[in-house]
C-alpha atoms as one frame of an Amber mdcrd trajectory, in Angstrom:
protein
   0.000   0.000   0.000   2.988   2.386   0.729   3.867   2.038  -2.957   0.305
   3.317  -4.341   0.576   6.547  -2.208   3.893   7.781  -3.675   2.951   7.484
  -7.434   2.760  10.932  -7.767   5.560  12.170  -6.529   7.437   9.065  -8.997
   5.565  10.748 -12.025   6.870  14.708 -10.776  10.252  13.240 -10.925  10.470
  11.088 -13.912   8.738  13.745 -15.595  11.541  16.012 -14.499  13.944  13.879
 -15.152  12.097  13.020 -18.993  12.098  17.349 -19.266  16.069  17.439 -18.246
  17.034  15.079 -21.273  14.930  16.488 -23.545  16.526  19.831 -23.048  19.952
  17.987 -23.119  19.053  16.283 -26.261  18.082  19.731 -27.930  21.157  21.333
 -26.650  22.986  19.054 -28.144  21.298  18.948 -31.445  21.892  22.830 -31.035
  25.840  21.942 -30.305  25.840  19.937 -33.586  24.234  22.148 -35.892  24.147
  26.467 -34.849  26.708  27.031 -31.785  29.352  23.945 -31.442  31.125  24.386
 -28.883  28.511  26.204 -26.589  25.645  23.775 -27.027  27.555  20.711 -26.258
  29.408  21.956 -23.159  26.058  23.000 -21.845  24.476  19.473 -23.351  26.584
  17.127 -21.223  26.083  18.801 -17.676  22.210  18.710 -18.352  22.397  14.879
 -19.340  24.314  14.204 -15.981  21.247  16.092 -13.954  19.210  13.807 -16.459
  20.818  10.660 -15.358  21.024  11.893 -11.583  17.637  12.876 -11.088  16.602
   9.235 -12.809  18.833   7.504 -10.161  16.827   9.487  -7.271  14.966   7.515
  -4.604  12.171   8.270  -2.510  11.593   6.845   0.793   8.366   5.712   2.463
   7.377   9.162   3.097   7.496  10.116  -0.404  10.701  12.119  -0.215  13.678
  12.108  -1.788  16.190  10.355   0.054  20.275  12.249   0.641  21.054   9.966
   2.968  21.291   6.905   0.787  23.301   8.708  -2.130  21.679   8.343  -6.067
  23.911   5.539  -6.832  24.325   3.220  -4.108
């Protein structure tokens, strides 16, 4: 039941997560095509909040938990 009362803070955070790599995927479409060098730098910083904020887990009061760290 725990699981069932969280949903909707899972959805706020892949959906921020899904809205992080979709701005890293235009910046780097950006990086290829009008400003090179600008547009990547700035591309592979947002895919690394992308991938973090994926890795994020929430404990059973629907919060994200620091203490654990996003990749252990």
């Amino acid at each position: 039941m725990k699981t069932m009362k969280c949903v909707p803070q899972r959805m706020y955070k892949i959906l921020l997560a899904l809205l992080a790599l979709i701005s890293a995927v235009v910046l780097f479409i950006l990086g290829i095509t009008l400003i090179p060098v600008l547009g990547i730098l700035l591309s592979l910083p947002t895919f690394a909040i992308a991938i973090y904020i994926f890795k994020l887990h929430l404990n059973d009061r629907c919060e994200i938990d620091v203490g654990s760290g996003a990749g252990t």
